[in-house]
C-alpha positions in Angstrom: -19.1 -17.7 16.1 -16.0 -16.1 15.1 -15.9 -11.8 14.6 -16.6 -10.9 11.5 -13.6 -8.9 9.6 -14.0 -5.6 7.9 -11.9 -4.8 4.9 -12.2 -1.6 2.5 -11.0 -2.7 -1.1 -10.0 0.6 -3.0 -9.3 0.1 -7.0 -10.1 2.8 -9.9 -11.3 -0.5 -11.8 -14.9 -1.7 -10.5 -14.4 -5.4 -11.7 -11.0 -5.8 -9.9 -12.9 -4.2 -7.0 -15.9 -6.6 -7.2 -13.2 -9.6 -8.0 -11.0 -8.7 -4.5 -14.1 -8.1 -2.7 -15.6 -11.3 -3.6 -12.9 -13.2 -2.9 -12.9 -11.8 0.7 -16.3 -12.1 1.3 -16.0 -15.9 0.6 -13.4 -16.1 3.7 -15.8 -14.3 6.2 -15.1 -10.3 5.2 -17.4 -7.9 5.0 -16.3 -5.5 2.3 -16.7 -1.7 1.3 -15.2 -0.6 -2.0 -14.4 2.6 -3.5 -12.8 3.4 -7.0 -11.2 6.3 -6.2 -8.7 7.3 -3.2 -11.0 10.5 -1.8 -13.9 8.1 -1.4 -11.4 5.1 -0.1 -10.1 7.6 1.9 -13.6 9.0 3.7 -14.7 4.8 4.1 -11.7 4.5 6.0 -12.4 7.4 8.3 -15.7 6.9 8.7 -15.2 3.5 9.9 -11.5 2.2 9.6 -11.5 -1.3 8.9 -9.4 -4.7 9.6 -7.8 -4.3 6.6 -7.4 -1.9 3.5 -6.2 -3.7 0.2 -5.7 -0.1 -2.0 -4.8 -0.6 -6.0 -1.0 1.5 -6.4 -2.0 3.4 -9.8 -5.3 5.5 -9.7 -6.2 8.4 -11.9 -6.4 11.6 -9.9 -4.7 11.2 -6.0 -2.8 8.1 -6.6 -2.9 4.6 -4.1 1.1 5.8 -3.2 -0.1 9.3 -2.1 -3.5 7.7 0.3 -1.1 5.4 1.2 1.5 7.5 2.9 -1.5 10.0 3.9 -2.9 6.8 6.1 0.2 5.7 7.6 1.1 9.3 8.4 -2.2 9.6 10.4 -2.1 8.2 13.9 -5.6 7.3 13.6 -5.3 4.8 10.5 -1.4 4.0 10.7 -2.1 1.0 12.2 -4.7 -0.5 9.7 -3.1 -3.2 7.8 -2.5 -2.5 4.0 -2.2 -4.4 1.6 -0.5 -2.9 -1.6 -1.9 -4.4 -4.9 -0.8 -3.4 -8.7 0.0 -4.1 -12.3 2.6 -1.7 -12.1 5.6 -4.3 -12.9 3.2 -5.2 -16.3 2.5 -1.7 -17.4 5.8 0.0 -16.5 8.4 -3.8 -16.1 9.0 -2.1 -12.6 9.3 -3.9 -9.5 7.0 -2.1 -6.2 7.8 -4.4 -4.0 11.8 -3.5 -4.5 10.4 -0.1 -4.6 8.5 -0.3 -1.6 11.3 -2.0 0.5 13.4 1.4 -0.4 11.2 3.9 1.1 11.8 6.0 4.1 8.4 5.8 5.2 6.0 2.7 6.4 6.0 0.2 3.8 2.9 -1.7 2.7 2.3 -4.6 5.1 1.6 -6.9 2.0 2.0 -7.0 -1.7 0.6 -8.6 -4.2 0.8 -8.4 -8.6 -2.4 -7.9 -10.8 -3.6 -10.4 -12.1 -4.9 -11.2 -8.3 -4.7 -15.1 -7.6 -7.7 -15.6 -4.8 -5.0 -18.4 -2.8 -2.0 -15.9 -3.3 -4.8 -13.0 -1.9 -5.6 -14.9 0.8 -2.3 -16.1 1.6 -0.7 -12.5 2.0 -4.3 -11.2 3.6 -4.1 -14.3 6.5 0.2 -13.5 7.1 -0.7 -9.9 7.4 -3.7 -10.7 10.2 -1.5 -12.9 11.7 0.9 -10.6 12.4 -1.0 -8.2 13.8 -2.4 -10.7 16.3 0.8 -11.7 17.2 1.7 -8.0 17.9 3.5 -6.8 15.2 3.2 -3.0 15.1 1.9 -1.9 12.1 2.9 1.9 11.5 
């Protein structure tokens, strides 16, 4: 029987949550889910999981600012993360160029809103794999 994998799905927007969630539950996950980053932030503590898949634009502390809080942390730095958004829709701005400028860790995935479950699970299965194989993450 093969380990189950934990993942904590962060998103402002309860159906994208349910949506990712589901989708990763269908491929052997079990899932926590939070729509704001203080709460996605305090499951992650808690309990850090096999994988964090964290929405880019939230109201209040945005998915950019938990996301350079956990890969600052030596105790979650290492947790995979996937980066997912409709920033390129709402603002015609490219993260993942973005993301490939900054100074600091970069996401360990990517993927654009509307979420396509094969493209999900695609990125989610390369970022996995990588870590098996030994790629440090943070």
């Amino acid at each position: 029987m093969a380990d189950i994998r934990n993942a904590v799905v962060i998103d402002d927007e309860e159906d994208i949550c349910k949506y990712i969630s589901s989708i990763l539950e269908e491929h052997g996950f079990a899932t926590r889910t939070a729509n704001e980053a203080e709460t996605g932030e305090e499951l992650i503590r808690d309990a850090p999981p096999d994988l964090i898949c964290l929405d880019l634009m939230m109201p209040g502390r945005t998915g950019i600012q938990l996301f350079v809080r956990l890969k600052g942390d030596r105790t979650t730095k290492h947790v995979p993360l996937i980066m997912i958004t409709g920033i390129k829709e709402q603002l015609n701005i490219d993260w993942a160029k973005i993301a490939g400028g900054l100074r600091t860790r970069k996401p360990d995935g990517f993927i654009e809103k509307p979420v396509d479950p094969v493209r999900l699970m695609r990125v989610v299965e390369d970022v996995l794999e990588r870590k098996k194989e030994g790629v440090q993450f943070g």
